[in-house]
C-alpha positions in Angstrom: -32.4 -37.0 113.8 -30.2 -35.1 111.5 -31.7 -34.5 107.8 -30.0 -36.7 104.7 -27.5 -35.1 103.3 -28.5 -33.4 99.6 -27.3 -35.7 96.4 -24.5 -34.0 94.6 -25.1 -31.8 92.1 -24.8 -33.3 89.0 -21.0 -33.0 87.2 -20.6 -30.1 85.0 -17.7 -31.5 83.5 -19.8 -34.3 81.6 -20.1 -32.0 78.5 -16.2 -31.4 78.5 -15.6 -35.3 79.0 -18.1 -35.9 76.3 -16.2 -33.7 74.0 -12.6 -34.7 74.9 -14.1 -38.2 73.9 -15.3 -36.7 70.2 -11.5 -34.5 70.1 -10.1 -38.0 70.0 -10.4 -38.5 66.6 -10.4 -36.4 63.9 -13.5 -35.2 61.8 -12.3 -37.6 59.1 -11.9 -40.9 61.1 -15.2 -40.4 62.8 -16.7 -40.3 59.6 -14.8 -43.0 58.2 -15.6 -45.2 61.4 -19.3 -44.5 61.1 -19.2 -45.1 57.4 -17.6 -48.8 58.4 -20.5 -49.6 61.4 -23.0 -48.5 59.3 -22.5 -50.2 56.4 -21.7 -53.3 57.5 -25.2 -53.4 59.7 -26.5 -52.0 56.7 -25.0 -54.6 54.1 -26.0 -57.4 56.4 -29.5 -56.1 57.1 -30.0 -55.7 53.3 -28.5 -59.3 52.5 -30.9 -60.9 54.9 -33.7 -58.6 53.4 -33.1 -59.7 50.1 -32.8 -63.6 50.8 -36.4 -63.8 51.4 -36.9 -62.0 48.0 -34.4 -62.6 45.8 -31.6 -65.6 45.5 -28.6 -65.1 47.0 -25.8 -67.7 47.8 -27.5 -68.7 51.1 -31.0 -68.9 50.1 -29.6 -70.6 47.2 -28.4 -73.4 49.9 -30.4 -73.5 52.2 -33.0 -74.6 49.3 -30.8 -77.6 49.2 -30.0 -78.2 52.7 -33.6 -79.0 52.8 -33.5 -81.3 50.3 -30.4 -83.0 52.1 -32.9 -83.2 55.0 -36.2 -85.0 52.9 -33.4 -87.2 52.0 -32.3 -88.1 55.3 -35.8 -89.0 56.2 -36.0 -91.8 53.4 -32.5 -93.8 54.4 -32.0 -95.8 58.1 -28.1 -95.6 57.4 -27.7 -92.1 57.7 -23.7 -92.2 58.4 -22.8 -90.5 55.5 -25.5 -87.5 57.0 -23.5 -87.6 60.2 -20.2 -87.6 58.4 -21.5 -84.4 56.1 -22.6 -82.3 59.3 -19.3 -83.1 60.7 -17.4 -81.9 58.1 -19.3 -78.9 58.1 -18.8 -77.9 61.0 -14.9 -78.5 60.4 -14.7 -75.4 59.0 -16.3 -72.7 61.6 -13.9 -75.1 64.3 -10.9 -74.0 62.0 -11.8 -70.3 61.7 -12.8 -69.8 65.7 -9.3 -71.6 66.2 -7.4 -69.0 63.7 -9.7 -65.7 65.5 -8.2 -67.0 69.2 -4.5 -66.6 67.5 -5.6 -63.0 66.0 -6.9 -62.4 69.1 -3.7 -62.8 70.7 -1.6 -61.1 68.3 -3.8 -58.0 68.6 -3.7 -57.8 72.5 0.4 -58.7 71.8 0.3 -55.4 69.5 -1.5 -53.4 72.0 0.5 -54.1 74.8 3.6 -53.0 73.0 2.2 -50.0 71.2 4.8 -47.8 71.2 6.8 -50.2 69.0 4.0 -50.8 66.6 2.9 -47.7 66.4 6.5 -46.3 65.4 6.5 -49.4 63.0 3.4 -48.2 61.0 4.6 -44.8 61.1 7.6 -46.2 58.9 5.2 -47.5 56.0 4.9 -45.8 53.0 1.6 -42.9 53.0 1.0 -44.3 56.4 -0.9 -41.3 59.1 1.1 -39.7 61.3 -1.3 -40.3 64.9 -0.5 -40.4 68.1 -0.8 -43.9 70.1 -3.9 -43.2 71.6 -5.3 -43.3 68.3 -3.4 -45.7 66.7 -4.9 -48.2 70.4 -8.6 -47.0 69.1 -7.6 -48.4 65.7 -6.4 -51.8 67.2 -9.6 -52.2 69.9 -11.8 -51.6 66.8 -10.3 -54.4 65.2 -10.1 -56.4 68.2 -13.8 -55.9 68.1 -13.9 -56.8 64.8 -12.5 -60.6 65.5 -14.2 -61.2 68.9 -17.6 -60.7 67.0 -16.3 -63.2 64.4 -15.6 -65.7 67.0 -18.6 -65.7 68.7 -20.2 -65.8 65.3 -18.0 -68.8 64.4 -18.4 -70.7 67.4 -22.0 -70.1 67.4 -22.1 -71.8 64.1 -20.2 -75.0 65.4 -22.7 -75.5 68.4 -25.8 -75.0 65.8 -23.8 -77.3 63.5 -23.8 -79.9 67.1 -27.5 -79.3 67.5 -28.4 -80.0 64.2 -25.8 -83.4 64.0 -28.7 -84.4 67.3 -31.6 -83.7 65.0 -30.5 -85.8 62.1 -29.6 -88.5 64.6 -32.7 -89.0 66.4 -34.7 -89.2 62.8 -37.1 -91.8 63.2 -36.6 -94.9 60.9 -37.9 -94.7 57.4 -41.3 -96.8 58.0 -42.1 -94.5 60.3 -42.4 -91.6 58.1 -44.2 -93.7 55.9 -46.4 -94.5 57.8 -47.9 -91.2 58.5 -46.4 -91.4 62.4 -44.2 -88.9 62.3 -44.5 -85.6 59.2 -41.6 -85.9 56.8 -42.0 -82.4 55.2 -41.9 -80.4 59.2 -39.0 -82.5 60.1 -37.1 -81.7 56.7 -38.2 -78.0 57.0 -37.2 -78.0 60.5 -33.0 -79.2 60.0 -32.6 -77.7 57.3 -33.7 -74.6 58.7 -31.5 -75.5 61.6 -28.6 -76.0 59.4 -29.1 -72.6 57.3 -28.9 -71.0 60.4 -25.5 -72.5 61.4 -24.6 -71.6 57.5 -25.9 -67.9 58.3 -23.8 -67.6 61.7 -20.2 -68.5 59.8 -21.5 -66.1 56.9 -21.4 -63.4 59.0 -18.3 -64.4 60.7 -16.5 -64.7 57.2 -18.1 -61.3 56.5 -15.9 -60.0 59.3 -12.9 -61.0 58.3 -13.3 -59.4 54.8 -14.3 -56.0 56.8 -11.5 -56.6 58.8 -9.3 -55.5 55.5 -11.2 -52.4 55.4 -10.0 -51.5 58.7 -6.3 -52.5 57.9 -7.0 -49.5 55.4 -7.4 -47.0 58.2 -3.7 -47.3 59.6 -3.0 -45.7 56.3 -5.5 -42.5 56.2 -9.4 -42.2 57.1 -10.0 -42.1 53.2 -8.0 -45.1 52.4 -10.6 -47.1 55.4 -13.6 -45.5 54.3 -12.5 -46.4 50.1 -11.8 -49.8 51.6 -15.1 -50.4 53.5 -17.3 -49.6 50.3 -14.7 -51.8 48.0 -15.7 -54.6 50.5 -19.5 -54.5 50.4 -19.3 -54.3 46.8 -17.2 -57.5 46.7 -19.8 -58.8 49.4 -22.4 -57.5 47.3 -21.3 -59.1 44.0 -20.5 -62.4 45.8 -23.9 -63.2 47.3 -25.9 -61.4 44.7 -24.2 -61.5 41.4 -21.7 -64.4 41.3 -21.2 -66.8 39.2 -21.7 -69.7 41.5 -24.9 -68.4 42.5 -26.0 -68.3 38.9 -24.9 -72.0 39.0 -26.7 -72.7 42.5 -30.1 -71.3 41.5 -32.8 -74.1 42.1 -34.3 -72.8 38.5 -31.0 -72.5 37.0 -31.1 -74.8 33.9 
């Protein structure tokens, strides 16, 4: 019986791959790009942080989704409930519709590079790249929209699941008498319909990053002054805006 042949040894040309890979880019757009992924895990890490302390516009909400839901616990007709939820969930239908046409103009764009990437070239201040580069900047915003549409379509089926809860409510005696907890059913929709708000918050938030990245066709500096103009507009939004100050349960 012969002996098994020894594994290969292991590539030596890993490291120059790796750093082909790195060469890509410039210094600058790395830097730029990282800035971008950062902060926006960041910013949304943050956000959802500072919900449970502080009132932000979802908090803010959600506070009154669960009222909706005590509500729907004291009413039998509960078609204007039904009607609400569905026109809620209108709007994540209509923004998952509008991704799949971005989508499509994106992959159009990439499969014709050569003509786009000749057509940015002839914008005012625009960088000069090569199309490999200027393909990196269009599958970064590719990945930009597929995470808004799963984000968006997400929030239409939690939307669905939470147009099930308020129809099988029981019936108003049946909460009063004691046979089924009006307070953990409330707590439970509305927590099921923050979360469907949460979802198409983030997919919104994508599509105001989305600008940032826009920025990047022009130089690395212009993305990177473009991502932090975002989160501060995010930022001021959700934390400091005036509907918030409106939306505030203690708000007089």
């Amino acid at each position: 019986m012969s002996p098994l042949p020894e594994p290969p040894p292991f590539p030596a040309t890993m490291p120059t791959s790796f750093s082909h890979l790195i060469s890509i880019l410039p210094w600058q757009d790395w830097a730029a790009l990282a800035l971008f992924f950062f902060g926006w895990v960041g910013y949304a890490q943050f956000a959802s942080h500072r919900a449970k302390v502080e009132s932000t516009l979802l908090a803010s909400t959600n506070h009154y989704r669960r009222l909706w839901m005590v509500q729907v616990t004291h009413r039998d007709q509960r078609i204007v409930d039904a009607a609400v939820t569905q026109n809620l969930a209108s709007s994540p239908s209509f923004w998952a519709s509008t991704t799949i046409l971005v989508l499509g103009g994106l992959l159009a764009v990439l499969g014709t590079n050569e003509r786009a990437s000749e057509l940015v070239k002839d914008l005012p201040f625009a960088a000069r790249t090569s199309m490999l580069v200027f393909d990196v900047k269009i599958i970064v915003l590719l990945a930009v929209f597929v995470y808004a549409f799963f984000r968006f379509t997400w929030s239409m089926r939690v939307y669905s699941f939470g147009a099930i809860l308020v129809g099988a409510a029981p019936n108003v005696d049946v909460f009063d008498s004691g046979e089924a907890d009006r307070k953990a059913f409330a707590e439970r929709a509305g927590k099921l319909m923050g979360a469907a708000a949460e979802s198409f918050a983030d997919g919104l938030r994508a599509y105001y990053l989305s600008f940032a990245v826009i920025g990047w066709f022009v130089s690395p500096a212009v993305f990177a002054i473009g991502t932090l103009a975002v989160l501060w507009i995010l930022y001021r939004r959700e934390f400091r805006s005036d509907v918030l100050a409106i939306l505030r349960p203690d708000a007089s």
